[in-house]
N, C-alpha and C positions, 0 to 999 in steps of 0.2 A: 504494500500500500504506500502510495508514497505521503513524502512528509512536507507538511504546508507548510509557507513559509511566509516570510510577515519582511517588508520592506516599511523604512522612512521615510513615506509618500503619501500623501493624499489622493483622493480619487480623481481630482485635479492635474497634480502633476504628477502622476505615472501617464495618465493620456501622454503628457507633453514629451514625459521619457522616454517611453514607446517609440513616439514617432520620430524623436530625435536621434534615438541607438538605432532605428531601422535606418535611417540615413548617414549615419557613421559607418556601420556595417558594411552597407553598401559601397558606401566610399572606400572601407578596409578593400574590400574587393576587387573593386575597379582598382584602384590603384597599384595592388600586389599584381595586378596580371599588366601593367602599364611597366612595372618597373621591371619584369621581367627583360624586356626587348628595349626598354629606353634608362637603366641602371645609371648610363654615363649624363646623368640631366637630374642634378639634386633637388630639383623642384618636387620631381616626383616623389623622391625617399623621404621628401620634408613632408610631404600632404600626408605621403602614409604613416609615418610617425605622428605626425600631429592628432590625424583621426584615431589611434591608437590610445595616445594619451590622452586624448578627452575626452574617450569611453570608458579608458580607465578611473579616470576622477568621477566621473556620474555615478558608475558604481559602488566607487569607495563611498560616497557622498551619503549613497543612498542604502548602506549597508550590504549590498553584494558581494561579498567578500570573497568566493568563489571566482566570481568572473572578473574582479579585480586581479585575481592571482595570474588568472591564465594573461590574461591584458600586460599587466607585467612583466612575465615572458617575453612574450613578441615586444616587446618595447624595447625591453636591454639587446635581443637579436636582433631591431632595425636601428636600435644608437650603435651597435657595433659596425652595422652594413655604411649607415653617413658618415661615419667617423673614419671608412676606408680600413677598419682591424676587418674586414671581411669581405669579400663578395659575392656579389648577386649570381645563384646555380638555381640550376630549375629546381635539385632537390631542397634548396630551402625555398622557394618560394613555394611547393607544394605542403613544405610543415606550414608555412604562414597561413597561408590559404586553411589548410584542415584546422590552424587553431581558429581564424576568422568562423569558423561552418560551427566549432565549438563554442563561440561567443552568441552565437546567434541563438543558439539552443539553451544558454543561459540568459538571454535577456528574454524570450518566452515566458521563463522561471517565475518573470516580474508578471507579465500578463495574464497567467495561469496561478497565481500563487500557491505553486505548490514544488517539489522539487523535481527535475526531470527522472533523476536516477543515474545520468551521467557521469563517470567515474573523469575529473578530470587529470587523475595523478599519470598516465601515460602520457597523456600530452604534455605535460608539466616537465616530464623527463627529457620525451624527444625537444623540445626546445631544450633543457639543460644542455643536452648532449652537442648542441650542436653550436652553444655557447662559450664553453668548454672544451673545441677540438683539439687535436694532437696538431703538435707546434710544426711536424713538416707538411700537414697538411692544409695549415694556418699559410705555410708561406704561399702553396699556388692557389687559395683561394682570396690573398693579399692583391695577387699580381693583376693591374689592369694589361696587360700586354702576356699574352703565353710563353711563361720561360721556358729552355730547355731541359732537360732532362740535368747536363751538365753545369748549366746557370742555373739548377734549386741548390747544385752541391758547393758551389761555387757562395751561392747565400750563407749554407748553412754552415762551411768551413770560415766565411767571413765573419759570423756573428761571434765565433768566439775569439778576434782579433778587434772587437766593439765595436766592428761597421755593423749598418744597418742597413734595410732595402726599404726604398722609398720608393712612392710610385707618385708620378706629377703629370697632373692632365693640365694645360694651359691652352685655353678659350678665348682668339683673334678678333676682338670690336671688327663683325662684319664691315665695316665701314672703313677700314684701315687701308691706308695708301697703296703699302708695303707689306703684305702679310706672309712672303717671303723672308724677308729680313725681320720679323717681328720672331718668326719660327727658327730663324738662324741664329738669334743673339741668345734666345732660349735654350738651348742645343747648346752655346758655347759655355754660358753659365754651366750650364747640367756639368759638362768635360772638366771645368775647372774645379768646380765642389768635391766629383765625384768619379765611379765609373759606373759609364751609362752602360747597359750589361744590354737593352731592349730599345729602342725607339719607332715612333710613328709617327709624322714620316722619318725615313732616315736622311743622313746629312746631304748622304749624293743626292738625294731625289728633290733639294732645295733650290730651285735657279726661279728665274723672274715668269716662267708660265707659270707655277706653283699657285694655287689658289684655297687653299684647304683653310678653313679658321680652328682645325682642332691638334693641337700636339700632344702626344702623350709619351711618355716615358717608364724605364723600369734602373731606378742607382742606385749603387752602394757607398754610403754616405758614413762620416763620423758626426757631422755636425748639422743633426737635419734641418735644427732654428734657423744657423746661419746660411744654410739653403734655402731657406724660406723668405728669409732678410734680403738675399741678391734678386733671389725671380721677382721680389715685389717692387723691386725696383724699373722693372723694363714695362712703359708707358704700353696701353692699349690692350694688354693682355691681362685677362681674369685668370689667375695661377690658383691652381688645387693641388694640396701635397698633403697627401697622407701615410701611416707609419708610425712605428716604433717612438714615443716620446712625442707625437704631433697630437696637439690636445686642441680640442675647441672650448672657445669661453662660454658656458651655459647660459641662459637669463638669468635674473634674477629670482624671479618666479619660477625656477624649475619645468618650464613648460621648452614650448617648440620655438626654435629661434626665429628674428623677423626676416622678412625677405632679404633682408640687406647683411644679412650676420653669413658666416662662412661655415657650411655645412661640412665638407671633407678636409679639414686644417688649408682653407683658404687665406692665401696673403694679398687682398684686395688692393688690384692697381692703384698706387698713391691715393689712399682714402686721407681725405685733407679736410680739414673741418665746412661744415655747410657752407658758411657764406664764402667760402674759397672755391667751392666746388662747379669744376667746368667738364664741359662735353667733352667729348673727345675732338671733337673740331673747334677746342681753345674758346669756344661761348659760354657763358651758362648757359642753365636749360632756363626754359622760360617759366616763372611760379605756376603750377599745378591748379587750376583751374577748380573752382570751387564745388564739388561735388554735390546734384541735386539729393536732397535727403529725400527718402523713398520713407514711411512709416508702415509697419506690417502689422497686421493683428491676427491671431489665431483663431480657428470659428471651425465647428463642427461639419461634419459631411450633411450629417442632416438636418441641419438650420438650410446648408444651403438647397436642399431637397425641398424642404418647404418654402422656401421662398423662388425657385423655380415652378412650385404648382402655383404659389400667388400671382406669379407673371400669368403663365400661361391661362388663369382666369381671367384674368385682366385683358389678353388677348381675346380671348371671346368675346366678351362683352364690348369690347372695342368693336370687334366685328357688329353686334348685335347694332348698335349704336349708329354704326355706317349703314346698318342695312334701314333702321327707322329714317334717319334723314331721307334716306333717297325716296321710301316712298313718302314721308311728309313735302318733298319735294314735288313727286308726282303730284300729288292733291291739292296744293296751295302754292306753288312756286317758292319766289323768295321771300315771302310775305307773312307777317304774325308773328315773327321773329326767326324766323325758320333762318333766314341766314345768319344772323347771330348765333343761332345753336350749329350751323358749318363751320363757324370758323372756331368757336370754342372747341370742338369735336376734333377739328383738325392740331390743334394744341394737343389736346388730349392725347390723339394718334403719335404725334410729333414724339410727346414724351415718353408713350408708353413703347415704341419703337426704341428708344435708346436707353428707358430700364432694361427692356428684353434684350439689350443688345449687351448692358454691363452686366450683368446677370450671367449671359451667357459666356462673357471675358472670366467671372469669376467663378466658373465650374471648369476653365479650359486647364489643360494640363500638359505638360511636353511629355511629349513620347518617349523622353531620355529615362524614366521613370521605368519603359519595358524594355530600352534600348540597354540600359547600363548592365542588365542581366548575364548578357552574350559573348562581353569576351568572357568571362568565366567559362560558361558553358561549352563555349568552341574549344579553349584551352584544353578541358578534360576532356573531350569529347577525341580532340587530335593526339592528346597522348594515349588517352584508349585505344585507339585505332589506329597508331603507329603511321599516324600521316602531319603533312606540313601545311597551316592553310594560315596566311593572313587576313585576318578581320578588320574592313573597311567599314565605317559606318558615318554616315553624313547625316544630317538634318532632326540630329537628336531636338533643336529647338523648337519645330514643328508642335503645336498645339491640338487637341483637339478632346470633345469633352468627354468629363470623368467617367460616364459610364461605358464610351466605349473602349477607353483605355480600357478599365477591367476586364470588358471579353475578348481583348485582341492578344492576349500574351501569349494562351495556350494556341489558337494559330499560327502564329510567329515562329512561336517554341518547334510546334511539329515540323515547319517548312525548316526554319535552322538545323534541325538535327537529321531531316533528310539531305540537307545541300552535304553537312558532312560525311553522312555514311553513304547513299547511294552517288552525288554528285562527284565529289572531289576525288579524283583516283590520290593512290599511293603515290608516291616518290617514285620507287621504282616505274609504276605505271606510266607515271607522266614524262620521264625523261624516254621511255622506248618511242609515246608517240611526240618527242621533239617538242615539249612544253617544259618550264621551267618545273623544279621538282616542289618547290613551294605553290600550292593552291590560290586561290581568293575568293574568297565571302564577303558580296558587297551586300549592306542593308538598309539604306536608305526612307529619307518620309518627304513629302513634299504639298505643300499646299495647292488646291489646284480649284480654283469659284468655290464650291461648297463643301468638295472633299476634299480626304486625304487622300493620297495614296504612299502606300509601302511597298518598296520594290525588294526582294532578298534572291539574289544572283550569283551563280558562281561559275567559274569556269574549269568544270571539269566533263567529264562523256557524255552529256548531254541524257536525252528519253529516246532511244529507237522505237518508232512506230513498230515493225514490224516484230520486236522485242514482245511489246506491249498484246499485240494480238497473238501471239501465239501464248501466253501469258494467259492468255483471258480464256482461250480452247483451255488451257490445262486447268486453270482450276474449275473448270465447267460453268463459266458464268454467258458465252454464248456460243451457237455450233460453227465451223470453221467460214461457212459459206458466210453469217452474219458478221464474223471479223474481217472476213477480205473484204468485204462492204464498206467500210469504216474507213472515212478520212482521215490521213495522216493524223489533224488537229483531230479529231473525233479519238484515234486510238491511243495518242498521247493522256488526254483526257480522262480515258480508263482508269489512272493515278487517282481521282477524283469518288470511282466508285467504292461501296464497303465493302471489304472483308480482302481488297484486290492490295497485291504488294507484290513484288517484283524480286525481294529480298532471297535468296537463297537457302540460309537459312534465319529463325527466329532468336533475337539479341537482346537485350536489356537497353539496346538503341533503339532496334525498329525490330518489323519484320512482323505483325501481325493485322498487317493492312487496314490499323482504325487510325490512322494518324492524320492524312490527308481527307479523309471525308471526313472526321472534326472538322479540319482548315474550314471546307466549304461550306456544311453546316452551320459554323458558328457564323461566317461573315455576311452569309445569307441573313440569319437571322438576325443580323442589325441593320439590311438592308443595302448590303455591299455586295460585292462580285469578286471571283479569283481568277483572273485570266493564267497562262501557261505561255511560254515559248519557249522553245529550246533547239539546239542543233546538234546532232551528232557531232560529237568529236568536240566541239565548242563550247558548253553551259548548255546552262536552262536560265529562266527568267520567271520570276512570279508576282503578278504585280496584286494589290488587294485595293480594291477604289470603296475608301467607306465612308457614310455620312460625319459632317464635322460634328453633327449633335441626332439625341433619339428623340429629344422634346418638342421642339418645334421645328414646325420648314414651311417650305412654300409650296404650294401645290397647284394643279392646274384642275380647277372643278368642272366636272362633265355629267351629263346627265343621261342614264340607261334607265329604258323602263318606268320613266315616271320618277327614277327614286336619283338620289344625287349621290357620287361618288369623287375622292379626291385620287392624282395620279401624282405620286411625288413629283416635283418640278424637274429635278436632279437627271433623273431619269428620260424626261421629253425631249423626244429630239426636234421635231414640228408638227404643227398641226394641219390638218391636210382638206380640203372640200373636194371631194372628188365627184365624179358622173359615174351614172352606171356600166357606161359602155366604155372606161375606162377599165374595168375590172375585169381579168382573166379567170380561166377555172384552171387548176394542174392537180391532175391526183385526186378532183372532187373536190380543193381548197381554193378558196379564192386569195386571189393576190394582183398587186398592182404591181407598175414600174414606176419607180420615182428615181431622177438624178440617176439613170443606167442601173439601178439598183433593183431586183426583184423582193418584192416587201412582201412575206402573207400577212393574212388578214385575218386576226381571230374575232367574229360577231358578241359580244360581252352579253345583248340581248339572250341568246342560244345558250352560254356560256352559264349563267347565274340562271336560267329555265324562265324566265320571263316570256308573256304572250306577242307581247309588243316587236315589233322587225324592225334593226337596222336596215334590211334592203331595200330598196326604193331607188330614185330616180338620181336620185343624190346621195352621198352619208357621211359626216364628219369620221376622220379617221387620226389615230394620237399616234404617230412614231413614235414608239419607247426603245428604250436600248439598254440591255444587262448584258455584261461582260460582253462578248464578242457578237452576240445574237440580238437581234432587232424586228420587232414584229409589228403590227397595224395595228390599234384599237378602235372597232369600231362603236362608236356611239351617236345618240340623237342628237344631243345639241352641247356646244362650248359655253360652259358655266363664267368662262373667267379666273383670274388667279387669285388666291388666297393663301394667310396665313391657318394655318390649321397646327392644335395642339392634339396629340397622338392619345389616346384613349382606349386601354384595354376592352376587347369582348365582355371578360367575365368570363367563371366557368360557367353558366347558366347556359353561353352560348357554343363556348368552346372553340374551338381550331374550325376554318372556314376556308374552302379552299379561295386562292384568289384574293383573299382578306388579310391583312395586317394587321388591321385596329378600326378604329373610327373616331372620329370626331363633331364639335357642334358645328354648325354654320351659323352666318348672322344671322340668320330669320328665325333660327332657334330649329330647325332640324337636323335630325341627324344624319351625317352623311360615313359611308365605310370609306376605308383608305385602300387602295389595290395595291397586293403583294405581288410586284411586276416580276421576279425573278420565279415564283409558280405561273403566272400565267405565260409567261415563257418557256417555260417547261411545258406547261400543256398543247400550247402551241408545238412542238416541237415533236409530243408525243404523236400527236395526230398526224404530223407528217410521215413521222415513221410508221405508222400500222396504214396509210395509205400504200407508202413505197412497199 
């Protein structure tokens, strides 16, 4: 049974703890898999130490003494890493990592108040141990530059003559004239101090095409201060020297140094007091410009839920309100005050258009929030599977609102973990067909009128169509003659249906073909689409086009049957007045030509069993468009555009095909919303049981 357990917090601020260790956490995360690949850029070792120590202090603070300890650990093992006594190896960043996975299971502890049962005392060790290594293997995890075999013996026979080995990275002000001779004067210094045993670049490789801003070094030194003392002397270069006796000066406060403080025993270029201080092009810099203060205030998810359905009542009744004027308008003109209550009305709309509008700014959310998830993810994912893939990710900024964040992570998730087990070949695979041996996973978001879209790409073997149909005979989902039938796009698309996978065998990655019908199940059901491209030999491509919000939109109101219906706006491509002798038959379906385009035509009268006929001498027609497929809505008359706020059935009514939801109109009727990606499908079916 486990044992409950009792924190220093109020019910108050544990929310605020919560959410603030979720986002340290997450930061531990991100930045352990940043510092993997970018070790030589102290900004990064400072962020992750910093988020370290100030989840340590919250716990100490807050009486978690446990997760204080393990926090601890990884603290002394990332003051080791910036202080240069250690280097960044994939196996310690995988203890950091597993102790980060153990912190998170301990800040849970707080929101569960009870104990997990988690034994933290092995992790406690494996960090000891690896704080505490064996001194010759201290020296090549010292070494920025790979010593020889010869130059570790050559250290270790030095150390007892009281040299030392120092390792010195010096960092060229892009902007420098001369960044040849910035790297040649460093070099000389290094020779005279000491013996350079390693360099990067070396001395021959310095003449005036030279263009590099990074030096680095590996010497064996008696006096590393006064090596310290001469590199800080040579103008334009940021010098980092770490090693035996090279100490940095802490805060004052025990915490994470400021930007400006020297994380690896830094001897910063002629640091010369403020009002002395000039550019590197002999100017000062010009006074730092007054910073707009931003004020932020904390507010619950569902304060702001209710104040989203308070909007969206207000939109109706807005509507309601438009819809009296007009016929007070029919009846009396502009007369009795009737224009006085237009232009009051139009205030009203004015303003309640830009509540609805900040309203909808403060439910938006960056996407970085599902984004920051994935290098993680990708990292273990490619040392499980003994592959190499860099993870590209652009347009973390991309907003869009909270509730669809929440159900877009596990389609994300599925598309990411198939790009690396089925997309990306091996190393070896990819250097046979003449591609580099390192993969790429690009995952991208971008704003585009009312949606998002998210692209997740990679370049490895792309979907064989004809893979895919024979695929589909063997697991017996159709007979051979209905796969040769099947357009390439049609057979690619098979990835799409359930229970369908391509996998080999069944993994703890994939391989039990429910991963991609999630994808498209879930982004249908917020009213998005998943398109597919790919090429043999090339990548695949998947793009997800989903609305920026589930609460309100625009719609194009139509009328079938007597009864009113709304057709997302998002969705419309044009709307069309066609003649009947404009209309073709194929297969028994009608369909037109528009813009060299074949368009069928699904009758929505026929469609919902209604008495009443679209057919006739005329009939208004809705080009809609879901993911790659485009169909005709046929209906009696064009309602006009409207804001419409989205409104569940009820169980009472339940799932309807063709049906989304519904909403008021202004005259106070109700009208349904059409779920275009089912009636696209139905459309779609009826082609297929014609052909």
């Amino acid at each position: 049974m486990s044992r409950k357990l009792e924190f220093d917090l109020s019910p108050e601020e544990s929310e605020v703890f919560l959410q603030e260790a979720e986002e340290l956490v997450l930061q531990l995360n991100e930045g352990l898999v940043q510092l993997e690949s970018r070790s030589d850029q102290p900004e990064v070792i400072q962020e992750v130490f910093r988020a370290a120590h100030t989840l340590k202090g919250s716990g100490g603070v807050i009486g978690h003494h446990r997760m204080a300890e393990v926090l601890h650990s990884m603290e002394t093992l990332l003051d080791r890493v910036r202080h240069g006594q250690m280097a960044v190896t994939p196996g310690l960043i995988d203890v950091l990592l597993d102790g980060a996975d153990l912190v998170r299971i301990l800040v849970d502890e707080v929101s569960l108040g009870e104990e997990s049962g988690v034994d933290i005392a092995p992790a406690l060790e494996i960090l000891s141990a690896f704080v505490s290594g064996e001194a010759a293997e201290a020296v090549k995890e010292a070494a920025i530059l790979s010593l020889t075999p010869e130059q570790e013996e050559q250290v270790v026979a030095a150390a007892a003559a009281g040299l030392c080995l120092v390792e010195v990275r010096g960092r060229i002000a892009p902007d420098s004239i001369a960044p040849a001779a910035r790297a040649l004067q460093m070099l000389l210094t290094l020779q005279q101090s000491g013996q350079v045993l390693i360099s990067s670049p070396e001395m021959e490789e310095l003449d005036d095409q030279w263009q590099g801003y990074l030096v680095q070094a590996s010497v064996l030194c008696g006096d590393s201060a006064g090596l310290t003392r001469l590199l800080g002397a040579i103008s334009e270069v940021e010098i980092e020297v770490s090693g035996p006796g090279i100490e940095v000066e802490e805060p004052e406060d025990g915490g994470a140094e400021t930007a400006a403080s020297p994380v690896s025993g830094v001897a910063s270029p002629l640091e010369a007091p403020a009002q002395e201080t000039k550019g590197s092009n002999g100017r000062r810099p010009a006074a730092p410009r007054e910073a707009t203060q931003v004020r932020w205030v904390r507010t619950s998810v569902e304060r702001l839920d209710k104040l989203m359905n308070l909007v969206s009542e207000l939109v109706t009744d807005r509507n309601r309100l438009m819809q009296v004027r007009g016929n007070l308008i029919q009846q009396y003109g502009e007369e009795d005050g009737v224009g006085e209550l237009g232009e009051a009305l139009l205030h009203v709309s004015t303003i309640t258009d830009q509540l609805q509008d900040e309203v909808m700014r403060a439910r938006m959310v960056a996407i970085e929030q599902v984004f920051n998830k994935f290098p993680r993810l990708v990292r273990d994912l490619t040392r499980q599977l003994d592959k190499q893939i860099d993870l590209v990710v652009e347009g973390q900024e991309t907003e869009l609102d909270r509730t669809v964040i929440e159900e877009i992570n596990d389609p994300i998730l599925h598309l990411v973990r198939n790009c690396v087990d089925h997309g990306v070949e091996t190393p070896a695979e990819r250097l046979k067909r003449g591609k580099p041996a390192r993969g790429r996973l690009h995952l991208a978001a971008r704003s585009e009128e009312s949606h998002i879209i998210i692209v997740v790409e990679d370049d490895g073997g792309g979907i064989d169509p004809q893979h895919m149909r024979t695929k589909a005979v063997e697991k017996g989902l159709m007979d051979q003659e209905a796969a040769r039938s099947l357009s390439d796009q049609e057979a690619v698309e098979l990835i799409f249906r359930a229970g369908f996978s391509t996998a080999e065998k069944v993994s703890d990655v994939s391989g039990r073909g429910v991963g991609m019908d999630v994808v498209r199940t879930n982004i249908e059901r917020l009213g998005g689409s998943v398109s597919v491209q790919t090429q043999v030999g090339q990548g695949t491509r998947f793009e997800l086009k989903l609305p920026l919000t589930l609460a309100i939109f625009p719609a194009l109101m139509v009328e079938v049957g007597g009864n009113a219906y709304a057709v997302p706006l998002t969705t419309v491509v044009e709307a069309l007045h066609i003649r009947a002798q404009d209309i073709q038959t194929i297969r028994g379906h009608e369909t037109i030509v528009t813009r060299g385009r074949v368009l069928p035509i699904l009758c929505l009268d026929e469609f919902f069993g209604f008495e009443g006929t679209t057919r006739g001498d005329s009939r208004y027609v809705v080009e809609v468009r879901w993911g790659d497929a485009t169909i005709g809505l046929a209906v009696h008359r064009l309602l006009g555009r409207q804001e419409v706020v989205i409104k569940p059935l009820g169980r009472m009514i339940g799932e309807v095909a063709g049906i989304s939801g519904g909403t008021i109109m202004g005259d106070g009727r109700v009208a349904l919303i059409m779920d275009i990606p089912s009636l696209v499908k139905a459309a779609r079916r009826e082609r297929q049981a014609a052909a």
